[in-house]
Each structure stands twice: as structure tokens, then as C-alpha cells.
PDB file of N, H, CA, C and O in Angstrom:
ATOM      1  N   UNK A   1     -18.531  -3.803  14.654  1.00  0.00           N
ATOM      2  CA  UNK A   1     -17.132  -4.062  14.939  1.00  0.00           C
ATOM      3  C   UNK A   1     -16.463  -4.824  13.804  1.00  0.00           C
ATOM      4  O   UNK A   1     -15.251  -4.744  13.609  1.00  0.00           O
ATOM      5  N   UNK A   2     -17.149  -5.445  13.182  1.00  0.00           N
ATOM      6  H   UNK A   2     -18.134  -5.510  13.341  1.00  0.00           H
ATOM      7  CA  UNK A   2     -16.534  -6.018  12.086  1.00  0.00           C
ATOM      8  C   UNK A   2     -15.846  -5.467  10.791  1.00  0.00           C
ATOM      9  O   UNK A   2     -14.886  -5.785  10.088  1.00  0.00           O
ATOM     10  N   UNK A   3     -16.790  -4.500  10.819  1.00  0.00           N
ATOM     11  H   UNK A   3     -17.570  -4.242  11.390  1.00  0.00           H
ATOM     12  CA  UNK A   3     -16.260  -3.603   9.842  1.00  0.00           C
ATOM     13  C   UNK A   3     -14.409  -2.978   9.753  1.00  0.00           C
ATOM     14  O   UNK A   3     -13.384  -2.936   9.073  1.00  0.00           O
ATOM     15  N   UNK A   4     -15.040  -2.610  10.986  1.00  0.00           N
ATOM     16  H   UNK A   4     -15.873  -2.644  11.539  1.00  0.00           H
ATOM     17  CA  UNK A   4     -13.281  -2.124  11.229  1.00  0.00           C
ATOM     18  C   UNK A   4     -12.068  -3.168  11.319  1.00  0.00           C
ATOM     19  O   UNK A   4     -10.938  -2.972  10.870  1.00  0.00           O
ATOM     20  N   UNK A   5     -12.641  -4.621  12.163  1.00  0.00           N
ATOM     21  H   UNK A   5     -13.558  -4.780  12.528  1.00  0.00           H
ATOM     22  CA  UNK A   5     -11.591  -5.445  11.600  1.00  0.00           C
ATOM     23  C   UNK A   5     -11.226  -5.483   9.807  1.00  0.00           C
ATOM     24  O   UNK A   5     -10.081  -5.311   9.390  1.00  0.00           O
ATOM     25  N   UNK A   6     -11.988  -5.644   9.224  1.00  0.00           N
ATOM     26  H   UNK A   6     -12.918  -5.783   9.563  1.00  0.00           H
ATOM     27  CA  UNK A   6     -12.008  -5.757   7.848  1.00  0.00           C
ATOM     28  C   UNK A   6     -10.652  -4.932   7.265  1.00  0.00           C
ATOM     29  O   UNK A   6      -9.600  -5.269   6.720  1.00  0.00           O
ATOM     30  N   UNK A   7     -11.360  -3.483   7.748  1.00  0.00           N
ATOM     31  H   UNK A   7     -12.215  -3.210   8.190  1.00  0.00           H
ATOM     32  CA  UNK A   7     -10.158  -2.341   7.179  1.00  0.00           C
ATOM     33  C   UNK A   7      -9.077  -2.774   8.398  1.00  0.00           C
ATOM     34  O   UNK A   7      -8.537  -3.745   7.868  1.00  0.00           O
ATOM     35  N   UNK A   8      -8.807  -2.709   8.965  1.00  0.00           N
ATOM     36  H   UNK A   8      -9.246  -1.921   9.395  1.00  0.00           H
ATOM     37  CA  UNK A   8      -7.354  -3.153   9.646  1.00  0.00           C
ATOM     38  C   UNK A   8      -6.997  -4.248   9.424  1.00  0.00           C
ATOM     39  O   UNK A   8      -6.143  -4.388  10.300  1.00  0.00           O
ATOM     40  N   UNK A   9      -7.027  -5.283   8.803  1.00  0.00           N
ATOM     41  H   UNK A   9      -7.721  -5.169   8.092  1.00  0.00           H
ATOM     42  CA  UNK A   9      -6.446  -6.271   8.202  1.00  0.00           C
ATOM     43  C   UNK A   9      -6.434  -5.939   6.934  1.00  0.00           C
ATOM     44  O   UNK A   9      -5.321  -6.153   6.454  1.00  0.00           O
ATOM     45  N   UNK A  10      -7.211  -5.494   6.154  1.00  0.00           N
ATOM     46  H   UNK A  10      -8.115  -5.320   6.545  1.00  0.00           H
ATOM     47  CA  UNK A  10      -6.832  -5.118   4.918  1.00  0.00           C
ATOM     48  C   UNK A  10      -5.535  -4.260   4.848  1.00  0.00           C
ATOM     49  O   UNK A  10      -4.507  -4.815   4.460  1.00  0.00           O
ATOM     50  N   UNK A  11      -5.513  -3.119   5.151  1.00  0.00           N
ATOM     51  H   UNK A  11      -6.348  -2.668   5.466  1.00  0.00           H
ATOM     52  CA  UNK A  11      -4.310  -2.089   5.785  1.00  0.00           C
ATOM     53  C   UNK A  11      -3.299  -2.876   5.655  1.00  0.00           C
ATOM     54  O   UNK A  11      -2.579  -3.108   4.683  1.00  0.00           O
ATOM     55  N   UNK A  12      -3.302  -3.379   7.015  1.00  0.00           N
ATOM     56  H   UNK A  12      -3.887  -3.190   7.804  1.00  0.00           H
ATOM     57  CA  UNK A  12      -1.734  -4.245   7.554  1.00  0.00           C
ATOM     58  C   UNK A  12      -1.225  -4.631   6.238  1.00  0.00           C
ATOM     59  O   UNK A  12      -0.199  -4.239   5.682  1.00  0.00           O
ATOM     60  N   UNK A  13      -2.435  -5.770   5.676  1.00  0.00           N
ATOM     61  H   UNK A  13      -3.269  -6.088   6.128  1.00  0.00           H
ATOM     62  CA  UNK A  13      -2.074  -6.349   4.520  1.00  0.00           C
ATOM     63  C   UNK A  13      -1.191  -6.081   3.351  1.00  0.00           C
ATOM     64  O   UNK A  13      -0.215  -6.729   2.973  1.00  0.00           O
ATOM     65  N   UNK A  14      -1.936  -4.559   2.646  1.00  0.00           N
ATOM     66  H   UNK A  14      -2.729  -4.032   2.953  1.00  0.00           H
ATOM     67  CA  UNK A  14      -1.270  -4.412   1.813  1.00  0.00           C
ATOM     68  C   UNK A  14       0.069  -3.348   1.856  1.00  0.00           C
ATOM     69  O   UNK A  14       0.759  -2.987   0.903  1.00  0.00           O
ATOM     70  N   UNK A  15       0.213  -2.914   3.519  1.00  0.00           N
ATOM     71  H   UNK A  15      -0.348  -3.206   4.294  1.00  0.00           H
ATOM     72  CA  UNK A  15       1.477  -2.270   3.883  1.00  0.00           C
ATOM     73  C   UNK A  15       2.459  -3.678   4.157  1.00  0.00           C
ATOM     74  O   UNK A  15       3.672  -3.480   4.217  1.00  0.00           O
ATOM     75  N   UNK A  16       1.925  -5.154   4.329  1.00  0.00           N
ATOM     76  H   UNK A  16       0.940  -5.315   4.280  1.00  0.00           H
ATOM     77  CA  UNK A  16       3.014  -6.251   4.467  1.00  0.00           C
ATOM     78  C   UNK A  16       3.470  -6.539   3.042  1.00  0.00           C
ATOM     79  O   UNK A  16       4.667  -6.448   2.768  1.00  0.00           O
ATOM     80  N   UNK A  17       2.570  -6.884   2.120  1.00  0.00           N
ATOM     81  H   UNK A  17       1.598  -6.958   2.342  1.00  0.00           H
ATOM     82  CA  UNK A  17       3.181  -6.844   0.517  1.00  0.00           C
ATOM     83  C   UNK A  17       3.217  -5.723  -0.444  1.00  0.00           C
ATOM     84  O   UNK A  17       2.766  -5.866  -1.581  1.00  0.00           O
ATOM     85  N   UNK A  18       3.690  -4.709  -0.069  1.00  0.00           N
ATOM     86  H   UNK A  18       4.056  -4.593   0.854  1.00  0.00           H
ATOM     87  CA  UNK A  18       3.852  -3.295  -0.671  1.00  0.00           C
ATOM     88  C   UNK A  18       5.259  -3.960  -1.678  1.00  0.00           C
ATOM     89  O   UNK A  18       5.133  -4.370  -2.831  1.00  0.00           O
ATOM     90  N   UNK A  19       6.219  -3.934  -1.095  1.00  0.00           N
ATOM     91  H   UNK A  19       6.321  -3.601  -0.157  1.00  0.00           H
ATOM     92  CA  UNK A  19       7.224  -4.702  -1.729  1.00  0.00           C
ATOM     93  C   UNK A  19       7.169  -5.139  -2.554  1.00  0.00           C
ATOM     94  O   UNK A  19       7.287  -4.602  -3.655  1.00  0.00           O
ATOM     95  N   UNK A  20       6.884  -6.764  -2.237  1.00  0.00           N
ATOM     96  H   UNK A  20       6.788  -7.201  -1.342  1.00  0.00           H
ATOM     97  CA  UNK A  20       6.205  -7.309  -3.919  1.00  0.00           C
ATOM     98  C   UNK A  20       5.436  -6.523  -4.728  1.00  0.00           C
ATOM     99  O   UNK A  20       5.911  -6.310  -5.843  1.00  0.00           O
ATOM    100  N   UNK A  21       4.245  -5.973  -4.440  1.00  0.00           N
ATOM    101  H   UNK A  21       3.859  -6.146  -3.534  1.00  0.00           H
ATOM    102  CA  UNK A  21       3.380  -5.702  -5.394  1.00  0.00           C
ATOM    103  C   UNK A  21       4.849  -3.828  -6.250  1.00  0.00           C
ATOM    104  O   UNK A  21       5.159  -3.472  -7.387  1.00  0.00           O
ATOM    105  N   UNK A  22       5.062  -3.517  -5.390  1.00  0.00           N
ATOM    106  H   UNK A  22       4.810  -3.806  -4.467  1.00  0.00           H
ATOM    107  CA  UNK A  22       6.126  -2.587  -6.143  1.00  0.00           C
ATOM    108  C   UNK A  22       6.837  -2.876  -7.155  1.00  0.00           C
ATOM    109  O   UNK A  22       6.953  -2.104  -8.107  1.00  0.00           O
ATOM    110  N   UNK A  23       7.407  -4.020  -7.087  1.00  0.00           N
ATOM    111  H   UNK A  23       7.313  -4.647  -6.314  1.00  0.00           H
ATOM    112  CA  UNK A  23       8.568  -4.846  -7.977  1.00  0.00           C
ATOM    113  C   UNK A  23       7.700  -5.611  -8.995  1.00  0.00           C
ATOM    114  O   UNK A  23       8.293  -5.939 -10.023  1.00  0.00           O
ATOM    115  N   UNK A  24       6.607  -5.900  -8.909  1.00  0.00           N
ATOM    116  H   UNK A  24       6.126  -5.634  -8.074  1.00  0.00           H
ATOM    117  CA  UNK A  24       5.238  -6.083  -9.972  1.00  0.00           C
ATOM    118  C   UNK A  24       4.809  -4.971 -11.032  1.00  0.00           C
ATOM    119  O   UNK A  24       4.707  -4.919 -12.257  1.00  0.00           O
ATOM    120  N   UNK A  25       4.551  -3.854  -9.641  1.00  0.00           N
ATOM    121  H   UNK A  25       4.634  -3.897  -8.645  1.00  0.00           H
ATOM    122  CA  UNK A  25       4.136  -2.461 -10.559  1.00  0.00           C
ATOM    123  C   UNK A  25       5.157  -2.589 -11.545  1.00  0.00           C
ATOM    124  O   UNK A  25       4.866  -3.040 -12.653  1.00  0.00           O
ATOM    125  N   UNK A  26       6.477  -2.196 -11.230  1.00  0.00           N
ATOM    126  H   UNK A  26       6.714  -1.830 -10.331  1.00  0.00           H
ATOM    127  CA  UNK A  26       7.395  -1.226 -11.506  1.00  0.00           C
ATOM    128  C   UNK A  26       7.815  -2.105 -12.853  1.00  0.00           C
ATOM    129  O   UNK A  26       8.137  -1.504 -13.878  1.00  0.00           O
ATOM    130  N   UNK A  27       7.797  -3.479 -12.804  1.00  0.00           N
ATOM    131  H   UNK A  27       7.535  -3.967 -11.971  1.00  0.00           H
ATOM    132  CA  UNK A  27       7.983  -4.099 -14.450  1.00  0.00           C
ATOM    133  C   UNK A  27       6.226  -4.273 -14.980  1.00  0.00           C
ATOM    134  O   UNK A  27       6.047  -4.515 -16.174  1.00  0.00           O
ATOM    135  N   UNK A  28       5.585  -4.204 -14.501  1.00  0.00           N
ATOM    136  H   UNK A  28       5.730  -4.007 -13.532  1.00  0.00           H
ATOM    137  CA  UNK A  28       4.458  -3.805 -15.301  1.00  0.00           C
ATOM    138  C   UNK A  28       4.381  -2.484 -16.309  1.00  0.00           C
ATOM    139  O   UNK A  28       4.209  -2.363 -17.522  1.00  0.00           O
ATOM    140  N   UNK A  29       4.610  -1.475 -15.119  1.00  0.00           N
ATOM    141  H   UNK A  29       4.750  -1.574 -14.134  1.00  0.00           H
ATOM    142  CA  UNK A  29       4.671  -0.311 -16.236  1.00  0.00           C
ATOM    143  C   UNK A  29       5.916   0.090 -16.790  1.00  0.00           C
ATOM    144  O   UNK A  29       5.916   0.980 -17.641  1.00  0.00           O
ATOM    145  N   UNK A  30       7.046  -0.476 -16.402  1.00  0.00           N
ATOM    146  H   UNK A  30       7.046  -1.199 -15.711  1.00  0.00           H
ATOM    147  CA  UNK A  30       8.141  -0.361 -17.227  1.00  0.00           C
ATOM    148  C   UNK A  30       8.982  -1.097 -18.087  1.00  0.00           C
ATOM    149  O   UNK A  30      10.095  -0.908 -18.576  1.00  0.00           O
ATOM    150  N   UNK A  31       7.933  -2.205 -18.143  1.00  0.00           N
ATOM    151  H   UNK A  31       7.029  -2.359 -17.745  1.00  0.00           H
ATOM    152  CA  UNK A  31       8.156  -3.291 -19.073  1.00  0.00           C
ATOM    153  C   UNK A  31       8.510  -2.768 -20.579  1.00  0.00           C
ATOM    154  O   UNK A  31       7.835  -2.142 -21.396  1.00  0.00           O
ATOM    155  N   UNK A  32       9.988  -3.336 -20.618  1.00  0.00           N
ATOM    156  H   UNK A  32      10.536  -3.845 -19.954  1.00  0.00           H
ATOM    157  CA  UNK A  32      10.901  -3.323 -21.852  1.00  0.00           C
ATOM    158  C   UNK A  32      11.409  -1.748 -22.223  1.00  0.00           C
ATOM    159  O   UNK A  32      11.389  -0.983 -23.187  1.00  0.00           O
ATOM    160  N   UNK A  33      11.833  -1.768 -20.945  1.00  0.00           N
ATOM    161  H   UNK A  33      11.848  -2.389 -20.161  1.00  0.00           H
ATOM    162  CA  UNK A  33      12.649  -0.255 -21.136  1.00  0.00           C
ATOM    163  C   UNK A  33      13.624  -0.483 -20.093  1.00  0.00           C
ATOM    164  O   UNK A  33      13.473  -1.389 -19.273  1.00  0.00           O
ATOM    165  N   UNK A  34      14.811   0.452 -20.085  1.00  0.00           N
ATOM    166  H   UNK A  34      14.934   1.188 -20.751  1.00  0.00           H
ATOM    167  CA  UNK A  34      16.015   0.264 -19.758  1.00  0.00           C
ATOM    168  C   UNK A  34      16.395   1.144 -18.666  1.00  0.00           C
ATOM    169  O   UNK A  34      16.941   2.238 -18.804  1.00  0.00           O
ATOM    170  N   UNK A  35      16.011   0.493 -17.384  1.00  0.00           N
ATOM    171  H   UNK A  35      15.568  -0.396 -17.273  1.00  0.00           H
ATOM    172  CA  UNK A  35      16.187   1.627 -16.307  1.00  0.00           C
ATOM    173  C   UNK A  35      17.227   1.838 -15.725  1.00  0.00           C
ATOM    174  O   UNK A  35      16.973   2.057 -14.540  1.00  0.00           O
ATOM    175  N   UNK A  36      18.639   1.908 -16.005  1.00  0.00           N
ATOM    176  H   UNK A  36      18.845   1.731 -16.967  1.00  0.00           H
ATOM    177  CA  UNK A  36      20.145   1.730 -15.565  1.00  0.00           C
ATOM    178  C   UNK A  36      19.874   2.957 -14.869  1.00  0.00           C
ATOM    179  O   UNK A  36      19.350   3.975 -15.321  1.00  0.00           O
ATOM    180  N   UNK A  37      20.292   2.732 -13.731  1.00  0.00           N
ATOM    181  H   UNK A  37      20.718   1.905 -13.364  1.00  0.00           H
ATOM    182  CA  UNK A  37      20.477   3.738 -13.119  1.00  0.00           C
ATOM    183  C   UNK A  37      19.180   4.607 -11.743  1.00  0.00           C
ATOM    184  O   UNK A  37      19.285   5.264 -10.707  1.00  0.00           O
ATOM    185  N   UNK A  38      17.747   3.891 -12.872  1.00  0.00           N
ATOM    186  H   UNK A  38      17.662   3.358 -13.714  1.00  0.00           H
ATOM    187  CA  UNK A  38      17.000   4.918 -11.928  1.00  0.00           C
ATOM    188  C   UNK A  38      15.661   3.601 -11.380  1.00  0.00           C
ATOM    189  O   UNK A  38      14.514   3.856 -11.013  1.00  0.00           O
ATOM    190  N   UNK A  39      16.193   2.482 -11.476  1.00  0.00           N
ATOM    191  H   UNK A  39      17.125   2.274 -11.774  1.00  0.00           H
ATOM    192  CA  UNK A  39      15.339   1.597 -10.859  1.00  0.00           C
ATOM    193  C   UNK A  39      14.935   1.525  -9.372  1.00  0.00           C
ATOM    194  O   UNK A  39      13.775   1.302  -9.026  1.00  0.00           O
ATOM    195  N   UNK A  40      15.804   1.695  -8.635  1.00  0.00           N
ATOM    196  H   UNK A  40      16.747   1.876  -8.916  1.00  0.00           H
ATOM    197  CA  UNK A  40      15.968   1.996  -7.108  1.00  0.00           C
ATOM    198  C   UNK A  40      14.966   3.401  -6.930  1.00  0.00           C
ATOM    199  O   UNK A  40      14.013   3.281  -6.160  1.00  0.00           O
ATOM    200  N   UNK A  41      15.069   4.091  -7.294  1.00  0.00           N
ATOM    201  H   UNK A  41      15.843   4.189  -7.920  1.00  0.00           H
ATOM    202  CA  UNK A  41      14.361   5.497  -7.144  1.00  0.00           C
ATOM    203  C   UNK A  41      12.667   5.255  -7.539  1.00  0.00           C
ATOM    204  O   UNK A  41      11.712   5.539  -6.817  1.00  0.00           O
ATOM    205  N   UNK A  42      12.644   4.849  -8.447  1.00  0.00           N
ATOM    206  H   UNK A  42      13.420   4.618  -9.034  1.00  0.00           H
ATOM    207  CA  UNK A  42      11.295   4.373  -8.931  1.00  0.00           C
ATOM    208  C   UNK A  42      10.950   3.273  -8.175  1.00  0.00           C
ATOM    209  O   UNK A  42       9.901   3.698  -7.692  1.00  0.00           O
ATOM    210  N   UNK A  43      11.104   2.000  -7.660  1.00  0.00           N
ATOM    211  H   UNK A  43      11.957   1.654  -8.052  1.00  0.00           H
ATOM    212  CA  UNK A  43      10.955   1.442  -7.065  1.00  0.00           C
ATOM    213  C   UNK A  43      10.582   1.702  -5.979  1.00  0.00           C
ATOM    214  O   UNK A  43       9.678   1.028  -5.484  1.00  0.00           O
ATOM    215  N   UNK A  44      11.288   2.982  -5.133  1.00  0.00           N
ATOM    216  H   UNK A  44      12.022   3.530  -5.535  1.00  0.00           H
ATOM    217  CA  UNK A  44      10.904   2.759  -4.030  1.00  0.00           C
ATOM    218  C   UNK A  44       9.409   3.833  -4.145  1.00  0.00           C
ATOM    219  O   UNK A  44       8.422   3.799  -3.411  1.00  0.00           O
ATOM    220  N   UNK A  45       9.599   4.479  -4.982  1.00  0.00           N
ATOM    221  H   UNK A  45      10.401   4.507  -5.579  1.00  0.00           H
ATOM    222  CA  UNK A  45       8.038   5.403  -5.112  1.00  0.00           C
ATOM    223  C   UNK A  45       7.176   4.844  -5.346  1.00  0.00           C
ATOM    224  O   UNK A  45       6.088   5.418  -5.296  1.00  0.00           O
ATOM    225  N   UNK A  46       7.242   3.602  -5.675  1.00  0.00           N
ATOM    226  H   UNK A  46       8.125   3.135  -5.716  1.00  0.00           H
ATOM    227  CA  UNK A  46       6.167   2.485  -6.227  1.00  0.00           C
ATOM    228  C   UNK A  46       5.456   2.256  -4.469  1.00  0.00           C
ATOM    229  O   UNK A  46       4.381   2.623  -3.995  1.00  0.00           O
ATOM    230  N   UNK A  47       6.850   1.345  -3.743  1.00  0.00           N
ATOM    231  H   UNK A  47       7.724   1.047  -4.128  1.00  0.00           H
ATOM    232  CA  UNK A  47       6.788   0.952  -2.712  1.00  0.00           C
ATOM    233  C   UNK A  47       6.088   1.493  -1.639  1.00  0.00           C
ATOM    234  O   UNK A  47       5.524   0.811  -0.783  1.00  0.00           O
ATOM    235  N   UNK A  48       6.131   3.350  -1.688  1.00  0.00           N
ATOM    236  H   UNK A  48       6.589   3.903  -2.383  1.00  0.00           H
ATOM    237  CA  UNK A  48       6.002   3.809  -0.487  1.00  0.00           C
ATOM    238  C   UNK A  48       4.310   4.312  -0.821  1.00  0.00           C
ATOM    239  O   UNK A  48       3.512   4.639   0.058  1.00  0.00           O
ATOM    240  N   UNK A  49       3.993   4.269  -2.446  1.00  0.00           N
ATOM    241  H   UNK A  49       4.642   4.003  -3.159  1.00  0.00           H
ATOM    242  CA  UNK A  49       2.823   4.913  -2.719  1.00  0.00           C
ATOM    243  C   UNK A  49       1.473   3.381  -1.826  1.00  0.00           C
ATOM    244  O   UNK A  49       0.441   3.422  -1.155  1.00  0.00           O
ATOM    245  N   UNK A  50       2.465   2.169  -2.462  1.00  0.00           N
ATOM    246  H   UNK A  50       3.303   2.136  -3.007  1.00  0.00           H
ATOM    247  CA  UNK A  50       1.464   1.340  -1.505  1.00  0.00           C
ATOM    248  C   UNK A  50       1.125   1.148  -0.254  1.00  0.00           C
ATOM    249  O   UNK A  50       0.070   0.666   0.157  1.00  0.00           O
ATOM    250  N   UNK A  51       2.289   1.639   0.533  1.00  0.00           N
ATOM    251  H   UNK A  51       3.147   2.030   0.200  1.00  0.00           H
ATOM    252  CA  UNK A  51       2.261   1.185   1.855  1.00  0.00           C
ATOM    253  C   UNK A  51       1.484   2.648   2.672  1.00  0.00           C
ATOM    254  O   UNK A  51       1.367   2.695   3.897  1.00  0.00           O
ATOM    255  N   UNK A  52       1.035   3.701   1.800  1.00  0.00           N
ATOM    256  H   UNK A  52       1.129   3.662   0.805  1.00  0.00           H
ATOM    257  CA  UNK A  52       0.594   5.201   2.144  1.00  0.00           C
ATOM    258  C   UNK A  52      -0.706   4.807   1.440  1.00  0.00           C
ATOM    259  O   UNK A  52      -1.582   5.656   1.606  1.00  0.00           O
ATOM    260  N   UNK A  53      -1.069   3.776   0.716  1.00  0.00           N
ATOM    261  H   UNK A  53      -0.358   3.086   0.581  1.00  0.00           H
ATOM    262  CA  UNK A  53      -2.796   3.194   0.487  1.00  0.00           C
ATOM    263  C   UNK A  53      -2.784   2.711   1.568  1.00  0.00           C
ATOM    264  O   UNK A  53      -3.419   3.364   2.397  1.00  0.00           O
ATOM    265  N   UNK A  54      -2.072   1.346   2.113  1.00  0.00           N
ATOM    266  H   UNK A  54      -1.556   0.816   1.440  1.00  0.00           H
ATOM    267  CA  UNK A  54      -2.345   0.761   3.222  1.00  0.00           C
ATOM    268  C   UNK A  54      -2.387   1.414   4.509  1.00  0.00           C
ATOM    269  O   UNK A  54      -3.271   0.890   5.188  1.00  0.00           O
ATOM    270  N   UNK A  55      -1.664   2.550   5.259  1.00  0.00           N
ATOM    271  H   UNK A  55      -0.946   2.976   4.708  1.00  0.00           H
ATOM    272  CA  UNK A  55      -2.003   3.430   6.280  1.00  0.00           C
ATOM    273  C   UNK A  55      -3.354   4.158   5.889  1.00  0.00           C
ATOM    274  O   UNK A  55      -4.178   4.265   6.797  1.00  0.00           O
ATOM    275  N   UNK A  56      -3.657   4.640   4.723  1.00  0.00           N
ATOM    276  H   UNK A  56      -2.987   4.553   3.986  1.00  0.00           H
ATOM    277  CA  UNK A  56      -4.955   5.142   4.503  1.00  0.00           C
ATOM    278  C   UNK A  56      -6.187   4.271   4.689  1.00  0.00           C
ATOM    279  O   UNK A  56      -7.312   4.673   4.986  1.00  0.00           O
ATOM    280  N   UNK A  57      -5.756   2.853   4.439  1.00  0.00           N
ATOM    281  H   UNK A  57      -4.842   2.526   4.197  1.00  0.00           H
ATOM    282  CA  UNK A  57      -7.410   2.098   4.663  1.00  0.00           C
ATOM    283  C   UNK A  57      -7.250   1.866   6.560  1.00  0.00           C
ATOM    284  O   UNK A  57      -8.178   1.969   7.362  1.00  0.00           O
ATOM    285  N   UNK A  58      -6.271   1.647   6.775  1.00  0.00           N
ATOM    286  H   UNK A  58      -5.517   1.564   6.123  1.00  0.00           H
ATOM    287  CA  UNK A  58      -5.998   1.759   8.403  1.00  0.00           C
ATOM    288  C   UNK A  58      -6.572   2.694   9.219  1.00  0.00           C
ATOM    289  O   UNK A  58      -7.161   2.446  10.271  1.00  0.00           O
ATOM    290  N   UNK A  59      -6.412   3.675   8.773  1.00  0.00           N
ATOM    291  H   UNK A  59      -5.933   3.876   7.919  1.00  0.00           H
ATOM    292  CA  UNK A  59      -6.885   5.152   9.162  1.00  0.00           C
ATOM    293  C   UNK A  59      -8.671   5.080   8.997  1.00  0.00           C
ATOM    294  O   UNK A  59      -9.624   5.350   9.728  1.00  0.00           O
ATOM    295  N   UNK A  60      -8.504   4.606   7.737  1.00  0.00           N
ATOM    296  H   UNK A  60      -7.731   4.386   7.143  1.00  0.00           H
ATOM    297  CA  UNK A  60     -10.532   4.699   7.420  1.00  0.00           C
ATOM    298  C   UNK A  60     -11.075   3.458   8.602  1.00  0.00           C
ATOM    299  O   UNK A  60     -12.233   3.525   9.012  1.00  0.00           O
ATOM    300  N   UNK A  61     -10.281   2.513   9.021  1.00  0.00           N
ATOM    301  H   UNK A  61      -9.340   2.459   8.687  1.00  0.00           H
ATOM    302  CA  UNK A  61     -10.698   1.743  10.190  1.00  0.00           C
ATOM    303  C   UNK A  61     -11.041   2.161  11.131  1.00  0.00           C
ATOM    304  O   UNK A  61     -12.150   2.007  11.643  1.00  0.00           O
ATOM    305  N   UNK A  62      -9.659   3.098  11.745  1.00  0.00           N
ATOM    306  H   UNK A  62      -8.758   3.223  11.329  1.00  0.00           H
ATOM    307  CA  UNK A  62     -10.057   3.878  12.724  1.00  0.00           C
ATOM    308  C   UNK A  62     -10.614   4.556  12.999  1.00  0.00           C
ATOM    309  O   UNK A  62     -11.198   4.436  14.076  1.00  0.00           O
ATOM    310  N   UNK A  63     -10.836   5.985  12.003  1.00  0.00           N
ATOM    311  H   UNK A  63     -10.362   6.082  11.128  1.00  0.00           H
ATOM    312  CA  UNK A  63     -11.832   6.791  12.237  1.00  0.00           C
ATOM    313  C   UNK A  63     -13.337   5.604  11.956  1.00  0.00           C
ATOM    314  O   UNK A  63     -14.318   6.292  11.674  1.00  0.00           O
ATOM    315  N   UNK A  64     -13.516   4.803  11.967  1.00  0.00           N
ATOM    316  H   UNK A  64     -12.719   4.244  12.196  1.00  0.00           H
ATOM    317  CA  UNK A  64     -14.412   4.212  11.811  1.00  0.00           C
ATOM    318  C   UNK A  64     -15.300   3.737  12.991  1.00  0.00           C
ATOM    319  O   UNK A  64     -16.493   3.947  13.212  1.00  0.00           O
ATOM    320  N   UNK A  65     -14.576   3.190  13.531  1.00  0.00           N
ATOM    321  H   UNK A  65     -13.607   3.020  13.352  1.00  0.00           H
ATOM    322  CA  UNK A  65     -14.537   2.405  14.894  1.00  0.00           C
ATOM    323  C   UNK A  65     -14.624   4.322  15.798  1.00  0.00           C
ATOM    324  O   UNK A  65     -15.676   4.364  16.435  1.00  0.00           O
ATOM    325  N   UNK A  66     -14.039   5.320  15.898  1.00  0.00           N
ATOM    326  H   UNK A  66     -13.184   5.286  15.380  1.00  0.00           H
ATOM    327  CA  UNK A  66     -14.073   6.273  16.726  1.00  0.00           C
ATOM    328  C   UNK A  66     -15.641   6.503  16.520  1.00  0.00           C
ATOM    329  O   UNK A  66     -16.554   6.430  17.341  1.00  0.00           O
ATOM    330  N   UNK A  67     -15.657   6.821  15.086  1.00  0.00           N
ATOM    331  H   UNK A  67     -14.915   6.880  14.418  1.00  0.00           H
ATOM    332  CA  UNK A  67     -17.496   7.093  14.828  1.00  0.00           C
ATOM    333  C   UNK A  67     -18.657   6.572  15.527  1.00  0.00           C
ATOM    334  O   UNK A  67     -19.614   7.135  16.058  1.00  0.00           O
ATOM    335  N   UNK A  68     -18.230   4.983  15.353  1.00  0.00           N
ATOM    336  H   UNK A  68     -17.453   4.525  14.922  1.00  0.00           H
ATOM    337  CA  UNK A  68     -19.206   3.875  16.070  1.00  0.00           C
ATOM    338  C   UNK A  68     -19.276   4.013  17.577  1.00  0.00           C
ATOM    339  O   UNK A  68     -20.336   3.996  18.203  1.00  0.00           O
ATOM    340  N   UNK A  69     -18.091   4.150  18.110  1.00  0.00           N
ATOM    341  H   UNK A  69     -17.230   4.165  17.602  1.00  0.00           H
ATOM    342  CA  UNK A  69     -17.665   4.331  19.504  1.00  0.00           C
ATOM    343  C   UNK A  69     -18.651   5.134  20.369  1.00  0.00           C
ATOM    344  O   UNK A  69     -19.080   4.753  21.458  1.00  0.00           O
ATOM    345  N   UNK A  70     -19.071   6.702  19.538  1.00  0.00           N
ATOM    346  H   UNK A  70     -18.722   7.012  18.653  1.00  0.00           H
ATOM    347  CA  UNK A  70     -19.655   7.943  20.571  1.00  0.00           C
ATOM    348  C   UNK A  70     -21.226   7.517  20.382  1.00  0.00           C
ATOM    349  O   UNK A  70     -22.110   8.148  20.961  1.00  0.00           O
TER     350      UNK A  70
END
């Protein structure tokens, strides 16, 4: 059972700071370039790619716990 807590707090986790870590990515790899215009767009692809890791380790919880279950 522990296991699966693990991945479901991990999950939650990094779908709660997707945000930040986006606005991290997004001047990490676009550090010193001039995004007028297309920061919002990129940003949020940053945003949604983390929070679609974090439903994925969620998911590996669950099917986890279903496995253990039968």
C-alpha cells in the first residue's frame, strides 16, 4: 500500500506546482530571447505538459493499487 501512496502524492504534487515549474521551464529554455507576443502560448504548453506527467504518475498509482488489489 505504500507504494501507491508514494505515486499519488507525487502526482498531486507535481500537478499542484506545474505552474511554477512552467514559468521556470519556459525562462530556462528561453532564456535571452524575445517572446512578444507568444509567451502565453508557450507557457501554457509548458504548464499543461507538467500537469499530464503528474496525471500520468497518478494513473501509475492506480493501476497499481488495482494490480495489488486482485
Amino acid at each position: 500500500m505504500g507504494k501507491q501512496v508514494k505515486y499519488f502524492l507525487i502526482g498531486l504534487f507535481i500537478i499542484l506546482i506545474s505552474t511554477p515549474l512552467g514559468y521556470k521551464a519556459v525562462n530556462i529554455v528561453y532564456f535571452n530571447r524575445n517572446l512578444t507576443g507568444e509567451y502565453v502560448p508557450i507557457l501554457n504548453g509548458f504548464i499543461h505538459s507538467f500537469m499530464l506527467i503528474g496525471i500520468l504518475v497518478f494513473i501509475m498509482g492506480f493501476i497499481d493499487m488495482q494490480s495489488n488489489r486482485k
